[in-house]
C-alpha positions in Angstrom: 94.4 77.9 117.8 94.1 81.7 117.9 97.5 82.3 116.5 98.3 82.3 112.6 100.5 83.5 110.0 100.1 86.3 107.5 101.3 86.9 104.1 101.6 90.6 103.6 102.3 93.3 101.5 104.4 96.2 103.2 103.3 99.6 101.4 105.1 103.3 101.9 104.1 106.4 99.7 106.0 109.7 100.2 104.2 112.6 99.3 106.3 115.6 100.8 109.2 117.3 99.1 109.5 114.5 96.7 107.3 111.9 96.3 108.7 108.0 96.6 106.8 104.3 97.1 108.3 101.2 97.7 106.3 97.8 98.1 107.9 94.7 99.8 106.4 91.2 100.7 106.9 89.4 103.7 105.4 87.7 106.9 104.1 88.1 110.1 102.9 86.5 112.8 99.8 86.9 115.3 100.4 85.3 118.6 98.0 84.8 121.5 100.2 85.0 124.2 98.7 82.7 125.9 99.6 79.7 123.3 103.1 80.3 123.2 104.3 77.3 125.7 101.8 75.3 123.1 103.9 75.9 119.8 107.4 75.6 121.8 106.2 72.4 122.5 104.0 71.8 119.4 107.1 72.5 117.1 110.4 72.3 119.7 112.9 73.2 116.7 111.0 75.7 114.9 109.4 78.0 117.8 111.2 79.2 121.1 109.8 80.8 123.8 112.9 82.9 125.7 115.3 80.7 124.0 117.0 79.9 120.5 114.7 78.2 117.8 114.4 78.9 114.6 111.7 81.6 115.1 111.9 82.9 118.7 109.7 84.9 120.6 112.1 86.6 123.8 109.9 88.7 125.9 112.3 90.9 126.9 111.9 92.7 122.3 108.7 94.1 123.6 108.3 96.9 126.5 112.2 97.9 126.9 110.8 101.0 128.0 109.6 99.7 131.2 112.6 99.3 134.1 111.5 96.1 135.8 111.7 92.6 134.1 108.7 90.9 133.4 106.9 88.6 130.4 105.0 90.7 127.4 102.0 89.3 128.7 102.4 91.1 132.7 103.8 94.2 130.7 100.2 94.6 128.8 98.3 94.1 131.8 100.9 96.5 134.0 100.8 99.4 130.4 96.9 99.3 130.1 96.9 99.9 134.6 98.8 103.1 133.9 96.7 103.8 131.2 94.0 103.7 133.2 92.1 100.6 131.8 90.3 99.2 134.2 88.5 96.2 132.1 89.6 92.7 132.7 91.9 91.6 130.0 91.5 87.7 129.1 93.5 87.5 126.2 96.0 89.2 124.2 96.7 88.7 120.6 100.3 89.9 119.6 101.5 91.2 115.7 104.9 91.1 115.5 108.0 89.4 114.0 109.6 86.8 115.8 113.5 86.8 116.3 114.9 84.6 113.5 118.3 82.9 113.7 118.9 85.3 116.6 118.2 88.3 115.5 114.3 90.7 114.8 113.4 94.4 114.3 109.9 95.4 114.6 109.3 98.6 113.2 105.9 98.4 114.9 104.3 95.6 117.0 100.0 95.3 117.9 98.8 94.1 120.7 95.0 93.2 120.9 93.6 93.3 124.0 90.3 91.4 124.6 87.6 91.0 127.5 86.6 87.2 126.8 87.2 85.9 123.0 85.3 88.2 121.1 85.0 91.7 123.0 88.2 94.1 122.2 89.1 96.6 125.1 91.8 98.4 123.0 94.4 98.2 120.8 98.5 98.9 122.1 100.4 99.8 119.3 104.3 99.5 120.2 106.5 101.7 117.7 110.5 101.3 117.3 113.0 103.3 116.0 116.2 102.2 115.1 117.9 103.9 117.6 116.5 101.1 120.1 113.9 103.3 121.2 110.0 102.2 122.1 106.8 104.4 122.3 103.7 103.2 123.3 99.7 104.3 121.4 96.6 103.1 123.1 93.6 102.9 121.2 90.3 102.5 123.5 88.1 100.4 121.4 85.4 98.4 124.0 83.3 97.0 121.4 82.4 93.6 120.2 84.4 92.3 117.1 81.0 92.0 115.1 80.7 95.3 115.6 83.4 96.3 114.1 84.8 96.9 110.9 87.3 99.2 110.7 89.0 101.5 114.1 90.2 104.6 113.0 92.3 107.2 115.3 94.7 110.1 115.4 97.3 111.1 117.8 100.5 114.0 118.1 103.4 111.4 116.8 106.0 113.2 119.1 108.6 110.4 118.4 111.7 110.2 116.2 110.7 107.1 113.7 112.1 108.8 110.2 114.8 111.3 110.0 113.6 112.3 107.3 109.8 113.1 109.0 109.5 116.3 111.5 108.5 114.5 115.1 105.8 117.3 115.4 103.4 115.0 112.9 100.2 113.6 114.1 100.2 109.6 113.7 96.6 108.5 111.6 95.7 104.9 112.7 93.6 102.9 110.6 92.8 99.1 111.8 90.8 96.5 110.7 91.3 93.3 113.4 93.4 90.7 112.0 91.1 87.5 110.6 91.1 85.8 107.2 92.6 89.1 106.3 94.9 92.2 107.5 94.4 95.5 106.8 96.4 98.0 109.0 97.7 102.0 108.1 99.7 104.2 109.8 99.6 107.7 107.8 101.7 110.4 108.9 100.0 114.2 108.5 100.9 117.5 109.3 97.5 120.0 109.5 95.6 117.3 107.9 97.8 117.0 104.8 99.0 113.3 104.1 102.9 113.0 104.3 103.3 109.4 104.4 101.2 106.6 103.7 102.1 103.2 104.8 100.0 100.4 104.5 99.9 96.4 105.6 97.7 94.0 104.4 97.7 90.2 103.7 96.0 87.0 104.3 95.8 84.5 107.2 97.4 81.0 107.0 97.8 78.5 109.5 100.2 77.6 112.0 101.8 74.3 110.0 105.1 72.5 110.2 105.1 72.7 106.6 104.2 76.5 106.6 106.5 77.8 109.1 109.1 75.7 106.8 108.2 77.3 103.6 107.8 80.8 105.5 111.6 80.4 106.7 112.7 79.4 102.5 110.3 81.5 100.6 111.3 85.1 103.2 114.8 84.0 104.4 116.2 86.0 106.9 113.4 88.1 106.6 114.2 90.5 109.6 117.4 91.2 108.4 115.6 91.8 105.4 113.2 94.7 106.9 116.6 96.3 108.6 118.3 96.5 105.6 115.7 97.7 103.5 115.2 100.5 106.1 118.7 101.5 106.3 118.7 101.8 101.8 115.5 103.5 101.2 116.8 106.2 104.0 120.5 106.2 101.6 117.9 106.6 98.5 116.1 110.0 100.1 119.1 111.2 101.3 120.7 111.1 97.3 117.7 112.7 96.9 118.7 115.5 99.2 115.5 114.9 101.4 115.7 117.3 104.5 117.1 115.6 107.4 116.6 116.3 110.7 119.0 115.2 113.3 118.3 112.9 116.2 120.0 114.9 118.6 118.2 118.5 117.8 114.9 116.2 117.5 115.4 115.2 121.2 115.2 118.1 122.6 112.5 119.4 120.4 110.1 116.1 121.3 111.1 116.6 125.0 109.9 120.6 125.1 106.7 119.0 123.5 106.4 117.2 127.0 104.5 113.9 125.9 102.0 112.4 127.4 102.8 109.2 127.4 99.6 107.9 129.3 97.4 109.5 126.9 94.4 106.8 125.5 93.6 107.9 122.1 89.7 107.1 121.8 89.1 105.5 118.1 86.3 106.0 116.1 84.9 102.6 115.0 83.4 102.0 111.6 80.4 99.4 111.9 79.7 96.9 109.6 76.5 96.1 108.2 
């Protein structure tokens, strides 16, 4: 199968005002979307597609920004139109939590978009805020995966993620395609000066009864987990009279910006030997 798990290591540095790290474990899943009637039916009690399991996958976590009603999977397709993309896409691996007992956050989801098995169009990076809000970051890619190493690519963030982060930020994507391992950054600048650094990586492991078990015992309730965690290391910056910056005077700030939500942000790529 094309889908897996991942162990990973969640890392955040702070380097403006006052600097401040945290490092958490937990897992993740990549998903080809085309496999998910497989593991419904693979593992009936454990995975759920659209419907209570123990790990569900609901299509409608994914694209709330768009007004009509349709799967992840039509949703990519319909995105990368608008984008402009005009290469066939054949499959689309997702990275993402899952809902667990009922409930996920995803403070950022990946969507890999590829012409055949092997040959990767672009790269959709889906960031949430807490508010309930989505904003969409195409990286354009078009290069085989043996050609590739590592994607690198910058864009105006424009986006309230961190009230405690200026919206005006460029976002710094670093990715290296998921495989036996993960490596993924999302650095925050401001005129080329590092602000935040936060950093996944892990390993792969298989899609098992026994490791979806052991997943669900060793991180339990892992997305209330992430949620929580979120909501304390924003009390801990705010006892340490961080500057915050409302959502309210953000919103209009990040709307004068005028975003360009159809922008493509083309990558540099980083061959390997």
């Amino acid at each position: 199968m094309n889908s897996s798990l991942y162990i990973t290591q969640v890392f955040h540095k702070r380097n403006v005002t006052s600097s401040y790290r945290f490092r958490h474990k937990i897992f993740t899943w990549l998903l080809d979307l085309d496999e998910l009637p497989v593991l419904q039916k693979k593992y009936p009690l454990l995975f759920g597609q659209n419907r209570i399991a123990l790990f569900s996958f609901y299509d409608k976590d994914h694209f709330r920004f768009l007004s009509e009603k349709r799967t992840a999977k039509e949703n990519v397709h319909r995105q990368l139109r608008e984008l402009g993309v005009e290469e066939p896409i054949d499959k689309i691996q997702l990275l993402t939590n899952l809902r667990i007992l009922g409930y996920v956050f995803n403070p950022v989801s990946f969507y890999f978009c590829f012409r055949g098995e092997s040959h990767l169009i672009g790269i959709l990076v889906e960031v949430n805020n807490t508010y309930g809000e989505q904003k969409p970051y195409f990286l354009k890619v078009d290069r085989e995966l043996s050609a590739i190493n590592t994607i690198s690519a910058q864009s105006l963030k424009n986006f309230y993620v961190s009230p405690f982060l200026k919206h005006d930020r460029d976002f710094q994507f670093r990715i290296k395609p998921p495989g036996e391992t993960l490596a993924i950054s999302i650095n925050t600048l401001h005129q080329g000066k590092l602000e935040l650094q936060a950093v996944m990586s892990g390993k792969e492991k298989e899609i098992t009864f026994a490791n979806l078990l052991l997943c669900f015992f060793r991180f339990p309730l892992i997305t209330v987990y992430i949620i929580f965690m979120i909501h304390y290391h924003a009390l801990v910056l705010w006892l340490k009279k961080i500057p915050y910056f409302a959502k309210k005077s953000t919103d209009t700030q990040i709307l004068q910006l005028k975003p360009k939500e159809k922008e493509i942000i083309h990558g540099r790529i980083n061959e390997s030997c």
